[in-house]
ZATORRO-651856 format. One record per residue (C-alpha): residue number from 1; residue in three letters; x, y, z. Coordinates in nm, 2 decimals, always signed. Layout:
BEGIN
   resi   resn       c1       c2       c3
    NUM    ALA        X        Y        Z
...
# end
This chain:
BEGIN
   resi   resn       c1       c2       c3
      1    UNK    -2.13    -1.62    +0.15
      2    UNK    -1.91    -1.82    +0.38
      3    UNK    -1.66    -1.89    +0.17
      4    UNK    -1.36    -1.78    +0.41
      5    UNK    -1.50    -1.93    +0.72
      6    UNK    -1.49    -2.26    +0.51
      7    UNK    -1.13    -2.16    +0.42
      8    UNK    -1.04    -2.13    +0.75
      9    UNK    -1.16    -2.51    +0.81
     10    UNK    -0.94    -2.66    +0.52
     11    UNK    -0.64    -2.42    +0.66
     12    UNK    -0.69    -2.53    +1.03
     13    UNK    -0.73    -2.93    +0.93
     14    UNK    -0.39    -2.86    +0.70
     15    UNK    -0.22    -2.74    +1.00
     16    UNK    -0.33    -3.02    +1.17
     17    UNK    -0.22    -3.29    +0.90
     18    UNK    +0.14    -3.06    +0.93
     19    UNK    +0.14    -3.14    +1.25
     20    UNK    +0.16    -2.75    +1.37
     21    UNK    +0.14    -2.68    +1.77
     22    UNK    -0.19    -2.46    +1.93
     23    UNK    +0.03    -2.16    +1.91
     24    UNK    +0.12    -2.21    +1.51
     25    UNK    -0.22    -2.37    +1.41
     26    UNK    -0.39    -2.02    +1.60
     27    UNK    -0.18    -1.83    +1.33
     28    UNK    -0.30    -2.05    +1.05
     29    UNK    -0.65    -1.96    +1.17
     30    UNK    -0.64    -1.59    +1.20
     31    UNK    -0.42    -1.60    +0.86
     32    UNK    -0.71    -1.77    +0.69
     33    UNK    -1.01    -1.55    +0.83
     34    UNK    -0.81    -1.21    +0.75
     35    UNK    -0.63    -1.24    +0.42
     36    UNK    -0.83    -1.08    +0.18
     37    UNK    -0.99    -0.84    +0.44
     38    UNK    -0.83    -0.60    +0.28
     39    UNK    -0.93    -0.66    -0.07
     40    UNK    -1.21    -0.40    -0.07
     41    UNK    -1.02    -0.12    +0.03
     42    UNK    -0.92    +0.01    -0.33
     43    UNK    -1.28    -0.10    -0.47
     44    UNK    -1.32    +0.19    -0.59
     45    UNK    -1.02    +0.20    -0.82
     46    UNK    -1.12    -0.17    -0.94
     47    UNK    -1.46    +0.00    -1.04
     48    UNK    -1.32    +0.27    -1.22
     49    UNK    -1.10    +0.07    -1.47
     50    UNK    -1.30    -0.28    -1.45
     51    UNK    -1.64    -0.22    -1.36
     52    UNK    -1.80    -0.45    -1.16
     53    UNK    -1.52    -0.48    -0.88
     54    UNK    -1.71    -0.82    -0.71
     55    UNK    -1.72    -0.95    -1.06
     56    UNK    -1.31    -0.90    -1.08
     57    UNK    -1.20    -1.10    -0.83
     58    UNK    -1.31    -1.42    -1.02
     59    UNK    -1.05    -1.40    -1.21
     60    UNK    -0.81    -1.43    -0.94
     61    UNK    -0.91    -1.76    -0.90
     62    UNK    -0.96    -1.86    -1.31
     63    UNK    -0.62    -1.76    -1.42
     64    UNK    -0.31    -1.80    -1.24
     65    UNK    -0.10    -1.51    -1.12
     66    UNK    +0.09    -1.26    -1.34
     67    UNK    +0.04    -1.49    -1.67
     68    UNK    -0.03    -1.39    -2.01
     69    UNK    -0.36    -1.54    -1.99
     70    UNK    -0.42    -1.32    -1.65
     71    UNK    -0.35    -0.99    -1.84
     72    UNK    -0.54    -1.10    -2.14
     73    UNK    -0.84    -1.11    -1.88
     74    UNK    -0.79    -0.80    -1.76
     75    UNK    -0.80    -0.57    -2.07
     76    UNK    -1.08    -0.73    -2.19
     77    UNK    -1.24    -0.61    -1.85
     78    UNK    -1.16    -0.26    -1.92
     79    UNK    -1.43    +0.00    -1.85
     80    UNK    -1.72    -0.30    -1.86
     81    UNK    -2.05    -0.19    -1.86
     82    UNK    -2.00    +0.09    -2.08
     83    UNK    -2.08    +0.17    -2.44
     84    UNK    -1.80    +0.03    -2.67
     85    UNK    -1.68    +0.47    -2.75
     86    UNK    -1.63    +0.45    -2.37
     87    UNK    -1.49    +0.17    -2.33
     88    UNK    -1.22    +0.25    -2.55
     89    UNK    -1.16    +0.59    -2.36
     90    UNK    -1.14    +0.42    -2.02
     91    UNK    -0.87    +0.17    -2.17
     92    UNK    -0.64    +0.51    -2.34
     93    UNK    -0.72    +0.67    -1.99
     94    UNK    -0.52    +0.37    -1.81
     95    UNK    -0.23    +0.36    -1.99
     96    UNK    -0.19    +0.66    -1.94
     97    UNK    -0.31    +0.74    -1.57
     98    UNK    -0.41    +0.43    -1.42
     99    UNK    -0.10    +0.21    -1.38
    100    UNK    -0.07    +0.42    -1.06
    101    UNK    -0.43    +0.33    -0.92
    102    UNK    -0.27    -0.05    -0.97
    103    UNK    +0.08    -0.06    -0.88
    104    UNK    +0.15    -0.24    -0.53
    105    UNK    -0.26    -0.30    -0.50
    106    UNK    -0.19    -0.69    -0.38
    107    UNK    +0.08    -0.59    -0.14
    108    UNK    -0.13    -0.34    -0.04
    109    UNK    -0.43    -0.57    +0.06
    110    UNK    -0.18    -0.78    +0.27
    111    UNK    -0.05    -0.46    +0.44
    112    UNK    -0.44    -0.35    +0.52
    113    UNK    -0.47    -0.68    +0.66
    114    UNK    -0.21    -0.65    +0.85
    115    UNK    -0.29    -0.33    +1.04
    116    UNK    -0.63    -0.47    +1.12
    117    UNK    -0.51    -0.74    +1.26
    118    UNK    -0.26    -0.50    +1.47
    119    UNK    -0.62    -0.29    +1.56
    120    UNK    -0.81    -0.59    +1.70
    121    UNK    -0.47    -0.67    +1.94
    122    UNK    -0.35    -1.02    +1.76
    123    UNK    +0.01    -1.16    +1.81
    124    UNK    +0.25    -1.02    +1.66
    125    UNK    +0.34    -1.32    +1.51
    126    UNK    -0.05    -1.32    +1.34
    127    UNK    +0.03    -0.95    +1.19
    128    UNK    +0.38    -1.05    +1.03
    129    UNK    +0.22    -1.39    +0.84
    130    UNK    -0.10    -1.18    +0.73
    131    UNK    +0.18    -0.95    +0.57
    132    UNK    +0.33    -1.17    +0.42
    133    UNK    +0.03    -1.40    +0.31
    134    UNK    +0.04    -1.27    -0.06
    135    UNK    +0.42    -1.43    -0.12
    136    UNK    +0.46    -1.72    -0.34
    137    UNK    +0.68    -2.00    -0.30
    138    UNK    +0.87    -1.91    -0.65
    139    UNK    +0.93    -1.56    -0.45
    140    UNK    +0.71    -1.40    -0.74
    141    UNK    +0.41    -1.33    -0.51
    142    UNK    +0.35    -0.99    -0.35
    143    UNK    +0.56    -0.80    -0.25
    144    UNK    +0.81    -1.01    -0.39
    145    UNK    +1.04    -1.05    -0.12
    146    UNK    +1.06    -1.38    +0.06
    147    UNK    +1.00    -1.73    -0.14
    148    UNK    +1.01    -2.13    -0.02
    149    UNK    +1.05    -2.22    +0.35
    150    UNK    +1.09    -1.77    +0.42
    151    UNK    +0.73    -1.72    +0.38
    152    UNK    +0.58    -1.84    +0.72
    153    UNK    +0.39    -2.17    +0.76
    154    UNK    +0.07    -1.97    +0.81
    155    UNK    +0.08    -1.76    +0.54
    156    UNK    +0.15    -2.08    +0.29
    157    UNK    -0.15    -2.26    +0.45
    158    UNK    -0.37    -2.00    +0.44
    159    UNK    -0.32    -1.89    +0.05
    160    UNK    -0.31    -2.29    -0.06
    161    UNK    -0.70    -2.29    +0.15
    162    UNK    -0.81    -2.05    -0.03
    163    UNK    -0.78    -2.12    -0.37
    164    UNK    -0.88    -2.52    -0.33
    165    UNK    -1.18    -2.39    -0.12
    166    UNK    -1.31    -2.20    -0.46
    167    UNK    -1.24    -2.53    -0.66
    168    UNK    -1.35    -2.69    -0.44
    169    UNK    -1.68    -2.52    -0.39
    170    UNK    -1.75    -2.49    -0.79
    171    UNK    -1.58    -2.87    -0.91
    172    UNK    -1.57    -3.10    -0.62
    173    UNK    -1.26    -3.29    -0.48
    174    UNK    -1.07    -3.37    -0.81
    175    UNK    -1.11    -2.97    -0.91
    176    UNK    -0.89    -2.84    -0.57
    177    UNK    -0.66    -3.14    -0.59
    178    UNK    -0.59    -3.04    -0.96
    179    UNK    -0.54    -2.69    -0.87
    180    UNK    -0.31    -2.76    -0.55
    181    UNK    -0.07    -2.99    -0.82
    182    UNK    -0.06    -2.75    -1.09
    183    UNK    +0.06    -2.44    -0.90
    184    UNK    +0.30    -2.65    -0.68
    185    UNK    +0.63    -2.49    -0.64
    186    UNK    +0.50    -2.22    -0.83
    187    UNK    +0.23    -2.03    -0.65
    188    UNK    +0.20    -2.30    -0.37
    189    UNK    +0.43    -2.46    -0.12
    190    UNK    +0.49    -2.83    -0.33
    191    UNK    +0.51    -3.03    +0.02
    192    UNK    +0.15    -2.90    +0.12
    193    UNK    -0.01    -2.96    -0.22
    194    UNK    +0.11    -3.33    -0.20
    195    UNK    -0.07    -3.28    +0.14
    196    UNK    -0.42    -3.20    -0.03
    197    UNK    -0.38    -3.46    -0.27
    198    UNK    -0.32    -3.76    -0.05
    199    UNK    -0.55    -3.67    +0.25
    200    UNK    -0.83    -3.48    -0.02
    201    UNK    -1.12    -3.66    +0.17
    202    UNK    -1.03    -3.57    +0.54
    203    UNK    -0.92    -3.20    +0.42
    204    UNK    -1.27    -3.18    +0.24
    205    UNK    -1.53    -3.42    +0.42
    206    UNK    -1.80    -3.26    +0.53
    207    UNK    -1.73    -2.92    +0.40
    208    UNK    -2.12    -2.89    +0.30
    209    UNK    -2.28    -3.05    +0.53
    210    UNK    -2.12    -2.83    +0.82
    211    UNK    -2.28    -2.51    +0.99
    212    UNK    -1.98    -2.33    +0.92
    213    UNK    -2.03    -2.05    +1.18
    214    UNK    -1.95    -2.29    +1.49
    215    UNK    -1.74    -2.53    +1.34
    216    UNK    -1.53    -2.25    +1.28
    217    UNK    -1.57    -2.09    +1.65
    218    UNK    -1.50    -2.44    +1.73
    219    UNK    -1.15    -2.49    +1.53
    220    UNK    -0.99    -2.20    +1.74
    221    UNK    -0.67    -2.35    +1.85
    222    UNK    -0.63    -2.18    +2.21
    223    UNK    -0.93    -1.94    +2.24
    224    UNK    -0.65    -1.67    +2.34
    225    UNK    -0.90    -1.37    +2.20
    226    UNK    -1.13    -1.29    +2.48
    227    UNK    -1.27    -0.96    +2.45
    228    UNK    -1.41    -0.74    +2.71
    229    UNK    -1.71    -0.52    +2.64
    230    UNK    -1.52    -0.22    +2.58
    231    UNK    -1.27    -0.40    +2.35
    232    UNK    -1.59    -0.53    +2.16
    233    UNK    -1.61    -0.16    +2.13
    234    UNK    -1.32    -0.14    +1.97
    235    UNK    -1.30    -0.43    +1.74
    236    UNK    -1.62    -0.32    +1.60
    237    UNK    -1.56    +0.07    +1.55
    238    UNK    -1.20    -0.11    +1.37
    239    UNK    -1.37    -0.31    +1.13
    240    UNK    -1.64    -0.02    +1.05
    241    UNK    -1.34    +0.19    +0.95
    242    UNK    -1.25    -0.07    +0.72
    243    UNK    -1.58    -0.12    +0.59
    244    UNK    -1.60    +0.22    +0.54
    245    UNK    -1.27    +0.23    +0.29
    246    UNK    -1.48    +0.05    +0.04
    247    UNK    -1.58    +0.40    -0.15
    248    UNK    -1.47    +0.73    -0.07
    249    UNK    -1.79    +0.84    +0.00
    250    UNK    -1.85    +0.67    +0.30
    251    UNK    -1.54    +0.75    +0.49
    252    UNK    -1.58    +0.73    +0.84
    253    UNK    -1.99    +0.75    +0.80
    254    UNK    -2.02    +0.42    +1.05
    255    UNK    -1.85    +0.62    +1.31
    256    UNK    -2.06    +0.95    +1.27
    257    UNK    -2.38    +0.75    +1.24
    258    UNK    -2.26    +0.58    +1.58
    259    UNK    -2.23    +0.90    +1.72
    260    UNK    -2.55    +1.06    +1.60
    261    UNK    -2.75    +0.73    +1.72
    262    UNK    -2.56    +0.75    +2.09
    263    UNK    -2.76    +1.05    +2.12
    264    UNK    -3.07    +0.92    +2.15
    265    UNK    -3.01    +0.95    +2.52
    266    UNK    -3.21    +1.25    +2.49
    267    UNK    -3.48    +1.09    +2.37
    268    UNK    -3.57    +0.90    +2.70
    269    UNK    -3.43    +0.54    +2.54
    270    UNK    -3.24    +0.39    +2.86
    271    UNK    -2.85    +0.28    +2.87
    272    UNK    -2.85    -0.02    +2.71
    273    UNK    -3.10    +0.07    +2.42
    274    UNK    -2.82    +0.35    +2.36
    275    UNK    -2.56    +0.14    +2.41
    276    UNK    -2.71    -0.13    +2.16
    277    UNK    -2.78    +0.18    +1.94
    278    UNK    -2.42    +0.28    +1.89
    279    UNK    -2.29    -0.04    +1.83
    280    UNK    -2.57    -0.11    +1.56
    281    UNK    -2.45    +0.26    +1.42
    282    UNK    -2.13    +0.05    +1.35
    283    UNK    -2.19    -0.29    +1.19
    284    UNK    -2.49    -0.09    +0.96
    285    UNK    -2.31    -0.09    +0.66
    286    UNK    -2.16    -0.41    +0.68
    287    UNK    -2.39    -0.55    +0.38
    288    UNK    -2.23    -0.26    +0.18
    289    UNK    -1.95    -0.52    +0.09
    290    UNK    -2.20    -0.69    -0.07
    291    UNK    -2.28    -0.42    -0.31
    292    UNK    -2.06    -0.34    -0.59
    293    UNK    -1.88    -0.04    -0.61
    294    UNK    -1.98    +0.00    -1.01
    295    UNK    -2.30    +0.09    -0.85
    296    UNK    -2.23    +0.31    -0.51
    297    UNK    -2.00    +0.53    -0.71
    298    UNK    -2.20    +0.56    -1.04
    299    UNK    -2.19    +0.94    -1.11
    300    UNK    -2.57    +0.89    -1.28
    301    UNK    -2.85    +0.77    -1.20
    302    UNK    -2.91    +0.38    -1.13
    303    UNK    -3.09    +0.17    -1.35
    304    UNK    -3.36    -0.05    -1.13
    305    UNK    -3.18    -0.36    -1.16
    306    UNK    -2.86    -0.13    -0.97
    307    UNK    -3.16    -0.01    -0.73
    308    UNK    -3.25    -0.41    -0.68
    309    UNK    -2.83    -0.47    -0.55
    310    UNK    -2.87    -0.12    -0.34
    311    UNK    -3.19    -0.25    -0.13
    312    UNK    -3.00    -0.57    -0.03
    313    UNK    -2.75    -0.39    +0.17
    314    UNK    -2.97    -0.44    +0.50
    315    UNK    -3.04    -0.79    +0.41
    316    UNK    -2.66    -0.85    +0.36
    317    UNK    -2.60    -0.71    +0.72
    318    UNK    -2.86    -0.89    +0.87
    319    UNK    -2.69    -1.20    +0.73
    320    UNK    -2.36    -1.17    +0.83
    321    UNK    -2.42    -1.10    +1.17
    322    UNK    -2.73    -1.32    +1.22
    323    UNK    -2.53    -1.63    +1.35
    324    UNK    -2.34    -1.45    +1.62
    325    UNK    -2.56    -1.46    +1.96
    326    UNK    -2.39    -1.18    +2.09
    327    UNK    -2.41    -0.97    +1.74
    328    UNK    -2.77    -1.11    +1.61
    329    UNK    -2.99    -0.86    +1.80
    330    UNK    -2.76    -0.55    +1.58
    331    UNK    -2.83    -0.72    +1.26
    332    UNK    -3.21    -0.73    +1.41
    333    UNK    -3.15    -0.35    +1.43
    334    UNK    -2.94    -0.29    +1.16
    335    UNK    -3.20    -0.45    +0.90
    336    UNK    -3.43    -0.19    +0.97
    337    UNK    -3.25    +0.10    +0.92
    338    UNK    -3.37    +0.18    +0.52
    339    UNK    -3.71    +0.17    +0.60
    340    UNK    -3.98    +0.42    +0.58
    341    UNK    -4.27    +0.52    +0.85
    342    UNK    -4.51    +0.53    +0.51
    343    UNK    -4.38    +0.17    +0.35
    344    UNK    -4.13    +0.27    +0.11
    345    UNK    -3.87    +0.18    +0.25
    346    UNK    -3.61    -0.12    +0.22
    347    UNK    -3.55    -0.47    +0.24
    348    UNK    -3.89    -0.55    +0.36
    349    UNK    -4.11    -0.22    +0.30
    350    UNK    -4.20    -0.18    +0.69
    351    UNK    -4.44    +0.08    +0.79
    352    UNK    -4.55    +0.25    +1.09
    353    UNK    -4.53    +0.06    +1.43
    354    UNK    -4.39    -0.27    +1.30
    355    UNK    -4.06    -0.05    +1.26
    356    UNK    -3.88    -0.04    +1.59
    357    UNK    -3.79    +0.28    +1.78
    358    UNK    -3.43    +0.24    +1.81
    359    UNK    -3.40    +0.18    +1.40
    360    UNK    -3.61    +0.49    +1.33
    361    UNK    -3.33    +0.66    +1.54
    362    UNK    -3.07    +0.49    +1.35
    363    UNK    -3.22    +0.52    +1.02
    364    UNK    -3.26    +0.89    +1.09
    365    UNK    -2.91    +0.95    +1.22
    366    UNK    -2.78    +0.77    +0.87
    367    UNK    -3.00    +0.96    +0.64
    368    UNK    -2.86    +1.30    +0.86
    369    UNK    -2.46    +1.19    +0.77
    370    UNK    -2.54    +1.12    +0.43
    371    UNK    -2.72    +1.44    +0.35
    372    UNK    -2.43    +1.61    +0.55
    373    UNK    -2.17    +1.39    +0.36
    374    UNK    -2.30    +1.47    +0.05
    375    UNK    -2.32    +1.89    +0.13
    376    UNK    -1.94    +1.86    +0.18
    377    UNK    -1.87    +1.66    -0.12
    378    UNK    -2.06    +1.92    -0.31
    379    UNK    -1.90    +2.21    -0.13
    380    UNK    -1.52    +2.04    -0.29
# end
């Protein structure tokens, strides 16, 4: 939790020690907070070959990019969770299928990233660096078609922040220093690694002890994103569709449910109530990021440790949208959309009364998608 808003912290006081204008330093901060909002969208895939897809991405971080030691990692993640019998299978099964499920998956993420950025109406100079925020100075990065000072300022900064944010985070100062000189003039830009090793202290001081939320808010450059209510609209129903490419199951379910809450017009709730309702239809599965995809796609059963994960989706949303004044009162909503009039429901077992009208509507109009979602996927 938090980890890229404190990655957009070290990557706006980089820019700073750079000495990068407003206009530069507000594409260093979008860079940062968007560059793996993409990473989700082929979880399903990860899932299917690895397993645990959450798990996965720590070895992004552990071993460095397209090495021997990476690829070691990888195999030995092959089809985990399984029985050994199936394990093997799932490994035979990639060679000879899977490759395609992989190929251009990084470049990918960057290119996802990129078209949300284009959705919630950044600058076109913000799209292009979030594009190209996978390159590497050798010019062995992803795609694989700039290197050195051709990869944008941004998009150096904002890959450099996030990997000494992780060290960071797990080892303390010395860790992210370490890291920022041993990929220099590899991975990294060798100029800005010298920069996190000489000014380590101001880059990292205070990293714990911030509230993260405003100091981010606070470390926008130029403020140049003001949205109006019907653009919040918009941003919103953007990143639900991109929540939504986490499993092919839930494609487009956060825009249905909006829809099937926005009805409860009919049921005498007044403008705003509805109004609150669709937008809570839309952030509702936010906490399904938190979940991994090993478990929403499971073919069987779950086990109740999987059932445990599942029941702190509502809990997750609630969190992530918590600190926002203007988006706490749908994570209020949201929370509540698992429970159950007679108590069994989920992440607090709520019954009668003490559930709110407006998230009985919502939960009902998500239970109606799902069961309709799941009649179609039967049906193919």
């Amino acid at each position: 939790m938090e980890r890229v808003l404190r990655q957009c912290l070290i990557a706006t006081r980089l820019a700073e020690r750079v000495g990068l204008d407003d206009y530069q330093r507000a594409g260093v901060y979008y860079t940062a907070l968007l560059i793996n909002v993409g990473c989700h969208t082929d979880a399903h895939e990860q899932a299917k070959w690895f397993g645990d897809d959450i798990d996965l991405k720590a070895d992004k971080y552990t071993y460095e990019p397209k090495t021997f030691r990476e690829a070691v990692a990888g195999l030995r993640r092959f089809g985990a969770g399984n029985p050994p019998l199936q394990r093997v299978r799932t490994g035979v099964e990639f060679a000879l299928h899977g490759r395609h499920d992989l190929e251009g998956m990084i470049a990918r993420h960057a290119k996802m990233a990129q078209m949300l950025a284009e959705e919630l109406g950044l600058s076109d100079a913000a799209c292009e660096e979030l594009g190209d925020a996978y390159e590497q100075w050798d010019g062995k990065g992803w795609p694989g078609e700039l290197a050195g000072q051709n990869i944008p300022i941004a998009a150096r900064i904002a890959q450099l922040a996030e990997y000494v944010e992780v060290a960071h985070r797990l080892q303390g100062v010395d860790a992210a220093r370490a890291v920022a000189l041993r990929r220099a003039g590899s991975q990294f830009d060798p100029a800005l690694s010298e920069l996190v090793d000489a000014h380590a202290a101001e880059i990292f001081g205070g990293l714990d002890e911030a509230g993260t939320w405003a100091a981010v808010i606070d470390a926008e450059p130029v403020l140049t994103v003001v949205l109006s209510d019907q653009q919040v609209d918009s941003a919103l129903l953007a990143i639900a569709n991109y929540v939504d490419l986490k499993s092919p199951f839930t494609l487009g379910h956060s825009r249905a449910v909006a829809g099937l809450a926005a009805a409860a017009s009919k049921l005498g709730l007044d403008d705003a109530e509805v109004h609150s309702l669709r937008r809570a239809g839309l952030v509702h599965g936010f906490g399904r990021l938190g979940v991994s995809n090993g478990i929403w796609d499971k073919a069987g059963p779950l086990a109740a440790g999987e059932w445990e994960r599942v029941r702190m989706q509502p809990y997750f949303t609630g969190r992530m949208l918590q600190q926002s004044h203007a988006l706490a009162p749908l994570g209020a909503l949201a929370i509540q959309h698992r429970e159950r009039l007679d108590g069994s429901g989920y992440p607090r077992g709520l019954s009668g009364a003490a559930i709110s009208r407006p998230a009985r509507v919502l939960g009902a109009a998500d239970a109606t998608n799902r069961c309709v979602s799941r009649v179609r996927t039967d049906r193919h």
